[in-house]
PyMOL Python script that loads the backbone (N, CA, C, O; Angstrom):
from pymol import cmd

cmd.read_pdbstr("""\
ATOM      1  N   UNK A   1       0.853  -1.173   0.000  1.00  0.00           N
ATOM      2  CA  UNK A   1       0.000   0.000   0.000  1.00  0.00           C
ATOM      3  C   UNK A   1       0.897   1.233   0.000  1.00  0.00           C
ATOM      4  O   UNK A   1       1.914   1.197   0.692  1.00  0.00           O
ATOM      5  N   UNK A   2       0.697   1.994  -0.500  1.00  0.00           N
ATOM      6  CA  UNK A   2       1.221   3.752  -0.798  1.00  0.00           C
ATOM      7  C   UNK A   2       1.134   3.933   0.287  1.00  0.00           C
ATOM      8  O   UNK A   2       0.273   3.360   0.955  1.00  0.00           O
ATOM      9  N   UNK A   3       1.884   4.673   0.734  1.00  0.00           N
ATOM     10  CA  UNK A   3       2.023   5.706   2.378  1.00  0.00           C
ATOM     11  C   UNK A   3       1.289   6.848   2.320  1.00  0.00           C
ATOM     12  O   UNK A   3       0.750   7.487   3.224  1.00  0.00           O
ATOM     13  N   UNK A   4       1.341   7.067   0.888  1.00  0.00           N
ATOM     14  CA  UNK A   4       0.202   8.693   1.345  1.00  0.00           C
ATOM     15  C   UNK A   4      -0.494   8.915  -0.033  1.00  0.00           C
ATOM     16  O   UNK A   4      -0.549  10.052  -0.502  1.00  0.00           O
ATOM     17  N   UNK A   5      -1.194   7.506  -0.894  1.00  0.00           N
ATOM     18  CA  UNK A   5      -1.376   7.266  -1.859  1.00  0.00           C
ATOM     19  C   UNK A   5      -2.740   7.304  -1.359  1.00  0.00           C
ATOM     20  O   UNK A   5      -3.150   7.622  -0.243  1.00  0.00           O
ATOM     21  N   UNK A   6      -3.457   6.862  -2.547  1.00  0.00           N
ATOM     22  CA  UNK A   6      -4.841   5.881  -2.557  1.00  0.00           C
ATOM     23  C   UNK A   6      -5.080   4.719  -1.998  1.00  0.00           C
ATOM     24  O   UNK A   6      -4.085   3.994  -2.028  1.00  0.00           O
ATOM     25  N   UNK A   7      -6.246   4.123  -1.366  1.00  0.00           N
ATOM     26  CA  UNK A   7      -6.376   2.482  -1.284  1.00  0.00           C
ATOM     27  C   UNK A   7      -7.610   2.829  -1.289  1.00  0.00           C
ATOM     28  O   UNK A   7      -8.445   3.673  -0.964  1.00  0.00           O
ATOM     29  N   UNK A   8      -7.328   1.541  -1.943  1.00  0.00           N
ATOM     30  CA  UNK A   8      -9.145   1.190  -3.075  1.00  0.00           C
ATOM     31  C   UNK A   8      -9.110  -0.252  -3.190  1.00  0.00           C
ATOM     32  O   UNK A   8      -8.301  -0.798  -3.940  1.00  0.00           O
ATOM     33  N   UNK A   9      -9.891  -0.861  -2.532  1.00  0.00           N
ATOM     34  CA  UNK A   9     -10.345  -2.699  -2.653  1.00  0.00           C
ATOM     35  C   UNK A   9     -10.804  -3.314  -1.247  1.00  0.00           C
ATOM     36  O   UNK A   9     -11.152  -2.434  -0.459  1.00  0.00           O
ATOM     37  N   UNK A  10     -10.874  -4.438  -0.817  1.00  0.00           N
ATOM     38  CA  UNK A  10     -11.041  -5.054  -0.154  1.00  0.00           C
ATOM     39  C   UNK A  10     -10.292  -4.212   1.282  1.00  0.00           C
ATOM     40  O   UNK A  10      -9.230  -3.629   1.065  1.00  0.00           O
ATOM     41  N   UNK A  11     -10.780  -4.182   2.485  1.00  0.00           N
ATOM     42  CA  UNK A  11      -9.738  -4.074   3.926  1.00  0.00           C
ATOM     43  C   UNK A  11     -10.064  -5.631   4.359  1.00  0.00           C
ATOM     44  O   UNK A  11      -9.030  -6.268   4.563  1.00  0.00           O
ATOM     45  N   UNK A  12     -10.939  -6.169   4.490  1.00  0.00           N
ATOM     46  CA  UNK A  12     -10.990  -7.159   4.808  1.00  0.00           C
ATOM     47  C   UNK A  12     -10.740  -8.658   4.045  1.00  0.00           C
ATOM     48  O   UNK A  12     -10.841  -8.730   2.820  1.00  0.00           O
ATOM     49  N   UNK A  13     -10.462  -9.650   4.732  1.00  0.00           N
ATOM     50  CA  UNK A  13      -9.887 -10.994   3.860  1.00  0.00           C
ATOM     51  C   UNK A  13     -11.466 -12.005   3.613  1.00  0.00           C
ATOM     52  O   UNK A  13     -11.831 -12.970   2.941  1.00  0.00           O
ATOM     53  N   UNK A  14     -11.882 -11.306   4.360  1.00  0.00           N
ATOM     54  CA  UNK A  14     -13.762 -12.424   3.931  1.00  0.00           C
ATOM     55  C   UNK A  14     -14.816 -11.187   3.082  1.00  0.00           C
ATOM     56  O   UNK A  14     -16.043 -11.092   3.093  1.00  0.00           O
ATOM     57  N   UNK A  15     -13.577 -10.175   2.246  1.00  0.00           N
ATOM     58  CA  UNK A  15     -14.486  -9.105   1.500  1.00  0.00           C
ATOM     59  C   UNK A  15     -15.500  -8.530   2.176  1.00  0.00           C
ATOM     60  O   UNK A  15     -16.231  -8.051   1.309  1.00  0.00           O
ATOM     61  N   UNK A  16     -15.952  -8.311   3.244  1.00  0.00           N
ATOM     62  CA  UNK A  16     -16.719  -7.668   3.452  1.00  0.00           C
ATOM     63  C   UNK A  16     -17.204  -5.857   3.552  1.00  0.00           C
ATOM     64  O   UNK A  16     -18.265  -5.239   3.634  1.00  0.00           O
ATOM     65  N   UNK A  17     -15.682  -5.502   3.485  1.00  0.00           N
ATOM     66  CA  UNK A  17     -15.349  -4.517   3.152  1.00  0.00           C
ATOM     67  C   UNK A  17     -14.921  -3.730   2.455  1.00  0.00           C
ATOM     68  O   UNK A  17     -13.812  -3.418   2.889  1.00  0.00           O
ATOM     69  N   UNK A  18     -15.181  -3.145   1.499  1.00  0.00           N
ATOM     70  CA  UNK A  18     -14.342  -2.363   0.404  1.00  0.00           C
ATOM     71  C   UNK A  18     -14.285  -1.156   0.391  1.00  0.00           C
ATOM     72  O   UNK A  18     -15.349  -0.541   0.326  1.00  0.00           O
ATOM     73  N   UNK A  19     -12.768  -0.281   0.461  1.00  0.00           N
ATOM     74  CA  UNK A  19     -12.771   1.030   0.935  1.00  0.00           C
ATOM     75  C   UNK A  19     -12.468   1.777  -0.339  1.00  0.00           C
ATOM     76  O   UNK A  19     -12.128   1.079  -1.295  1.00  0.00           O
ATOM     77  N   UNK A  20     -12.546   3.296  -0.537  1.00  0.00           N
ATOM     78  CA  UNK A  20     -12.298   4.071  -1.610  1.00  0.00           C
ATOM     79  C   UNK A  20     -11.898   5.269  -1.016  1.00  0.00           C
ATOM     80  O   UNK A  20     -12.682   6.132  -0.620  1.00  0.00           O
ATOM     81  N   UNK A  21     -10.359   5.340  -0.937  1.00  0.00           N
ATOM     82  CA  UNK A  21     -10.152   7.071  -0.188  1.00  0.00           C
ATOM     83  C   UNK A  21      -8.688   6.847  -1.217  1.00  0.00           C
ATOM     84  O   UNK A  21      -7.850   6.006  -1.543  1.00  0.00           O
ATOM     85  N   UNK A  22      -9.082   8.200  -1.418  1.00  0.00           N
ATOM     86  CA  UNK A  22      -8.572   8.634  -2.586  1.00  0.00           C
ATOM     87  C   UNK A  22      -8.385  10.343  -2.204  1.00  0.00           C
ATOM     88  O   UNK A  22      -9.206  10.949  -1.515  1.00  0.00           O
ATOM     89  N   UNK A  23      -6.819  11.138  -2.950  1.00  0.00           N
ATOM     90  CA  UNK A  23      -6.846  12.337  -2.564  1.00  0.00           C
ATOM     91  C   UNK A  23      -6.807  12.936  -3.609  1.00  0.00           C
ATOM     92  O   UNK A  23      -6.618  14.121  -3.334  1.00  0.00           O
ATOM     93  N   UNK A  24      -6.890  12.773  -4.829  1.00  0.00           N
ATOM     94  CA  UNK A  24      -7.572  13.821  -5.842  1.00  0.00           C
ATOM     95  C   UNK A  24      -8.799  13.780  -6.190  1.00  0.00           C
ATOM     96  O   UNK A  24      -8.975  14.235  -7.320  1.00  0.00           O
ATOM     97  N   UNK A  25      -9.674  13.436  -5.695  1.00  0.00           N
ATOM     98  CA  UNK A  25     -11.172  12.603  -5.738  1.00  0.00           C
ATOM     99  C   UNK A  25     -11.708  13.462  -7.306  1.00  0.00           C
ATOM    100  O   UNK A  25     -12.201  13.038  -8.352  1.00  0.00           O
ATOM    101  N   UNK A  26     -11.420  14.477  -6.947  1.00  0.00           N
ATOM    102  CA  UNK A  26     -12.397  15.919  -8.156  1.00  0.00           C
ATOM    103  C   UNK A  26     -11.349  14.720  -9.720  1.00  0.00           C
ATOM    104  O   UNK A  26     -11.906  13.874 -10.419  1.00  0.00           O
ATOM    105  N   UNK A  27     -10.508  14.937  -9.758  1.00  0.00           N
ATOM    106  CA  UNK A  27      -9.634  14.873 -11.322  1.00  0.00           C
ATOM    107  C   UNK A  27     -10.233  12.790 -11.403  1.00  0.00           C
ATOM    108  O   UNK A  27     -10.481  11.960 -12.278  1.00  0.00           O
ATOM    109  N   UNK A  28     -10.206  12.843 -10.261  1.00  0.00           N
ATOM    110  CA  UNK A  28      -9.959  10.735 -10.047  1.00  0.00           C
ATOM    111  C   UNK A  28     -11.170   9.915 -10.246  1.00  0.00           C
ATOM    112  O   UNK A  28     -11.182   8.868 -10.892  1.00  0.00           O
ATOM    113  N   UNK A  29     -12.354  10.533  -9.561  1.00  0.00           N
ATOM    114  CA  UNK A  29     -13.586  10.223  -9.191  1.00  0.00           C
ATOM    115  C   UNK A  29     -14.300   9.364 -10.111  1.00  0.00           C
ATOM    116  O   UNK A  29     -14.820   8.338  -9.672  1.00  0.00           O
ATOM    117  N   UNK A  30     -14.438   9.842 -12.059  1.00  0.00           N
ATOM    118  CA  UNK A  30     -15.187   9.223 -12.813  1.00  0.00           C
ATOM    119  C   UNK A  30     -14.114   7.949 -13.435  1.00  0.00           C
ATOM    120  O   UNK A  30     -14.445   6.890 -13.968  1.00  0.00           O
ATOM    121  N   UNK A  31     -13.292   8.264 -13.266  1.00  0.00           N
ATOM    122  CA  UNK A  31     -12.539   7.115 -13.678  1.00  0.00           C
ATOM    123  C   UNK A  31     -12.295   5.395 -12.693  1.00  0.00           C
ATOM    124  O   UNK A  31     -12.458   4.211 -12.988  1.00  0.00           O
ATOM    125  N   UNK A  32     -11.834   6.149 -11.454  1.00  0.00           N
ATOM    126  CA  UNK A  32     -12.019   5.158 -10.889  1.00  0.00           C
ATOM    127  C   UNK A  32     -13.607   4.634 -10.188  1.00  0.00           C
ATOM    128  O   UNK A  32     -13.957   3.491  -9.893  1.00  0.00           O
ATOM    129  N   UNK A  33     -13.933   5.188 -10.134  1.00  0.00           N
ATOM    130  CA  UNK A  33     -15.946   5.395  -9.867  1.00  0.00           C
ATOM    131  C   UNK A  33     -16.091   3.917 -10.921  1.00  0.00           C
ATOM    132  O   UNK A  33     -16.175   2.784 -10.448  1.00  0.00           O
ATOM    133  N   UNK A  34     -16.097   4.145 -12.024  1.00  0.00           N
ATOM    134  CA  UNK A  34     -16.466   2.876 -13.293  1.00  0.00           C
ATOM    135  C   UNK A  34     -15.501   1.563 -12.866  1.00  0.00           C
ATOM    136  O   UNK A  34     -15.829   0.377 -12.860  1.00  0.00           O
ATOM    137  N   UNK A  35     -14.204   2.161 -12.510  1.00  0.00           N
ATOM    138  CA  UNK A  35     -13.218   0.705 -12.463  1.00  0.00           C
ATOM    139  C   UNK A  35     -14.018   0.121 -10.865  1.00  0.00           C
ATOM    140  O   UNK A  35     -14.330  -1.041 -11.123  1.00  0.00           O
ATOM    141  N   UNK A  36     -14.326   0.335  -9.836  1.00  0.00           N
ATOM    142  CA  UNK A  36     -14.546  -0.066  -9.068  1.00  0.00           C
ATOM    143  C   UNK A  36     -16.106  -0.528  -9.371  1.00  0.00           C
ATOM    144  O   UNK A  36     -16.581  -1.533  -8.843  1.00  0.00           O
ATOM    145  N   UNK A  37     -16.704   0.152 -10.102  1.00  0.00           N
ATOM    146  CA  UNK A  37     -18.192  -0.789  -9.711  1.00  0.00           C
ATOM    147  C   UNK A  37     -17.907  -2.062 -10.756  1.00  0.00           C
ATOM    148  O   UNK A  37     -18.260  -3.155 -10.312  1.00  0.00           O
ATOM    149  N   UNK A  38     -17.275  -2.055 -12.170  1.00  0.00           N
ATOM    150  CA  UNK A  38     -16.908  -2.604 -12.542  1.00  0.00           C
ATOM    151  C   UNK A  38     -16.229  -3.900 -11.829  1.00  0.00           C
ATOM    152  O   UNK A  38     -16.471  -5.058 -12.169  1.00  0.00           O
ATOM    153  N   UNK A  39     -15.489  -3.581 -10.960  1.00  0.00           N
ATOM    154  CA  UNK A  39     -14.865  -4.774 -10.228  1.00  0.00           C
ATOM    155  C   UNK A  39     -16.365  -5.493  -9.026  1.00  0.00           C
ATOM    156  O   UNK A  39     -16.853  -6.605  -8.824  1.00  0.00           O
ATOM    157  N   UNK A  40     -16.521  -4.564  -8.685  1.00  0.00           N
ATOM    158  CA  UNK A  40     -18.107  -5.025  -7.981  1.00  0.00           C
ATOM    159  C   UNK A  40     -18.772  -5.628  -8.535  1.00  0.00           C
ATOM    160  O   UNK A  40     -19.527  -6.238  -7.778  1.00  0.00           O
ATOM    161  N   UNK A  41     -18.920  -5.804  -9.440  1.00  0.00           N
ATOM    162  CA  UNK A  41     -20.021  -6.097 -10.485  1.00  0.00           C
ATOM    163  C   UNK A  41     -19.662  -7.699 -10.757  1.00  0.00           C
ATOM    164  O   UNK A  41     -20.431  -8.660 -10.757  1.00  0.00           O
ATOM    165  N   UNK A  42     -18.201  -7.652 -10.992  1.00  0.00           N
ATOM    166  CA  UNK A  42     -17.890  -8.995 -12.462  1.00  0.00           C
ATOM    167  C   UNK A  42     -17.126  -9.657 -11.328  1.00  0.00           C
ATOM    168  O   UNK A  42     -17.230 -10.883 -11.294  1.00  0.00           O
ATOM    169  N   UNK A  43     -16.397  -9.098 -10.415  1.00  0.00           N
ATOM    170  CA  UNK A  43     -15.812 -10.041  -9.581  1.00  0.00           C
ATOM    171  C   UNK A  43     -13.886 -10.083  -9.542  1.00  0.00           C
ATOM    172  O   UNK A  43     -13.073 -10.534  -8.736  1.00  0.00           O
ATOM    173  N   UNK A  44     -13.755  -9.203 -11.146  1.00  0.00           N
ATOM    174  CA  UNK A  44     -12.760  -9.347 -11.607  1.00  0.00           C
ATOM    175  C   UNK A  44     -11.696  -8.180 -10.730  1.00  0.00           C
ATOM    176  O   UNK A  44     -12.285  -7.208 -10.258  1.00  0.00           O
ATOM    177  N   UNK A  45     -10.527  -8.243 -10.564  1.00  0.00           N
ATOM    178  CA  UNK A  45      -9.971  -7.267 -10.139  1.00  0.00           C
ATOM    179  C   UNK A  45      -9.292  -6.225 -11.167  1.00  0.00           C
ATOM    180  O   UNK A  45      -8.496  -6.641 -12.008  1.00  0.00           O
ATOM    181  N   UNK A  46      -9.603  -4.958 -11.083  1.00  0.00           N
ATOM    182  CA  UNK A  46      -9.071  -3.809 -12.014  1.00  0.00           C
ATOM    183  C   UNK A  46      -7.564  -3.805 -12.128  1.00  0.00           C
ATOM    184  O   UNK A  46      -7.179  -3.083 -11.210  1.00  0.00           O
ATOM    185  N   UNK A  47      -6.341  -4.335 -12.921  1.00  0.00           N
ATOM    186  CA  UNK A  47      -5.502  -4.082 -12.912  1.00  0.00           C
ATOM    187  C   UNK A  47      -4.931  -2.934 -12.148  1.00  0.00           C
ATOM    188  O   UNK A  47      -4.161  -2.955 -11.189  1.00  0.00           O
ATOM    189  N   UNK A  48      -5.580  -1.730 -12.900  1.00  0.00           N
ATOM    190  CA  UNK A  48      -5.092  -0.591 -12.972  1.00  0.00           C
ATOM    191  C   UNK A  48      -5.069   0.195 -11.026  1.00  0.00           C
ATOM    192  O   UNK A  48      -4.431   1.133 -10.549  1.00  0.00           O
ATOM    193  N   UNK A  49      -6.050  -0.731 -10.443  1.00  0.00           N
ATOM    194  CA  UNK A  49      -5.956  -0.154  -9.216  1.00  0.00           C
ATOM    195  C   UNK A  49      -5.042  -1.273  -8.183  1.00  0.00           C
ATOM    196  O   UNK A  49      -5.264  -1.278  -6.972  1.00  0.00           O
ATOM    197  N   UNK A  50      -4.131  -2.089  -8.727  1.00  0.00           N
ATOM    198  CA  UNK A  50      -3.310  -2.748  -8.009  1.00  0.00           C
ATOM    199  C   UNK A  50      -2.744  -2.380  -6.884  1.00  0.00           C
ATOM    200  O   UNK A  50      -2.740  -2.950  -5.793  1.00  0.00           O
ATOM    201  N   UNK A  51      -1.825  -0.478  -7.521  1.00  0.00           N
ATOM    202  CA  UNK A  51      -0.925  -0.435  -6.597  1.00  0.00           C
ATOM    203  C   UNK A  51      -1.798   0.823  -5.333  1.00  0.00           C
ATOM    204  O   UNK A  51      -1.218   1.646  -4.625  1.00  0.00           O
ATOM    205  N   UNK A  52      -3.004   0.613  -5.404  1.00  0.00           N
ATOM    206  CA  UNK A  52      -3.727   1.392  -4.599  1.00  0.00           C
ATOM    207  C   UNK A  52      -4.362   0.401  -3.231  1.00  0.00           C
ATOM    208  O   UNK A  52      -4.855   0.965  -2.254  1.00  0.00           O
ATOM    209  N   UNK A  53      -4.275  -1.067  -3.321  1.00  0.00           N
ATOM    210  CA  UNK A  53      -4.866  -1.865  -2.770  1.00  0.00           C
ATOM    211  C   UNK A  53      -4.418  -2.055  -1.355  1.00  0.00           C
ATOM    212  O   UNK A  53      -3.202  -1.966  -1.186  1.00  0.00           O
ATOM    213  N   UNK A  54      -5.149  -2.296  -0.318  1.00  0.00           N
ATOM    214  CA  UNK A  54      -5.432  -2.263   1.344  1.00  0.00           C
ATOM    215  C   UNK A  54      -4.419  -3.397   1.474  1.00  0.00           C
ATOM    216  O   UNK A  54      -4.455  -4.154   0.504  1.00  0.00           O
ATOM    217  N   UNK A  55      -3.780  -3.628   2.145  1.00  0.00           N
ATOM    218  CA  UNK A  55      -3.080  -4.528   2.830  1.00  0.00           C
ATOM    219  C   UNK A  55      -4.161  -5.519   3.706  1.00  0.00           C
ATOM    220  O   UNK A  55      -5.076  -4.925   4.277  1.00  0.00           O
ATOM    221  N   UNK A  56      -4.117  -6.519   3.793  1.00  0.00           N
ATOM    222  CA  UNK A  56      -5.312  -7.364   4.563  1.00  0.00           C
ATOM    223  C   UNK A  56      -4.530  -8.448   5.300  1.00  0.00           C
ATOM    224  O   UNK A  56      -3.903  -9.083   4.453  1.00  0.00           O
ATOM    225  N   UNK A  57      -4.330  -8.875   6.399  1.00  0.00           N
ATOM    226  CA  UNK A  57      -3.860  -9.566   7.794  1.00  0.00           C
ATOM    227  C   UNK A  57      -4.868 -10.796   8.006  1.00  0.00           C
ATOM    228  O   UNK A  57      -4.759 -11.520   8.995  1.00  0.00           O
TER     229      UNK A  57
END
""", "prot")
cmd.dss("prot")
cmd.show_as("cartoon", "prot")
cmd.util.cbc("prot")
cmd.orient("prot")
């Protein structure tokens, strides 16, 4: 996970959680907005938001 990045996916390991904090939200919002419901949707994980992803324990 980025230190002072984005995280966007799962916090939890039984999915029950999926977080979206993000700090350019205004420029970021419609783009990642589609990749995430997209991933909601199909199940599939968005490449593109890899290096934004929660660390999970």
């Amino acid at each position: 996970m980025p230190a002072h990045g984005p995280v966007i996916g799962y916090a939890t390991n039984d999915r029950s959680v999926y977080v979206a904090v993000m700090h350019s939200a205004i420029t970021l919002a419609p783009t990642v907005g589609r990749l995430i419901a997209d991933e909601l949707v199909t199940g599939r994980p968005a490449p593109e938001l890899q290096r934004c992803r929660p660390r999970t324990h």
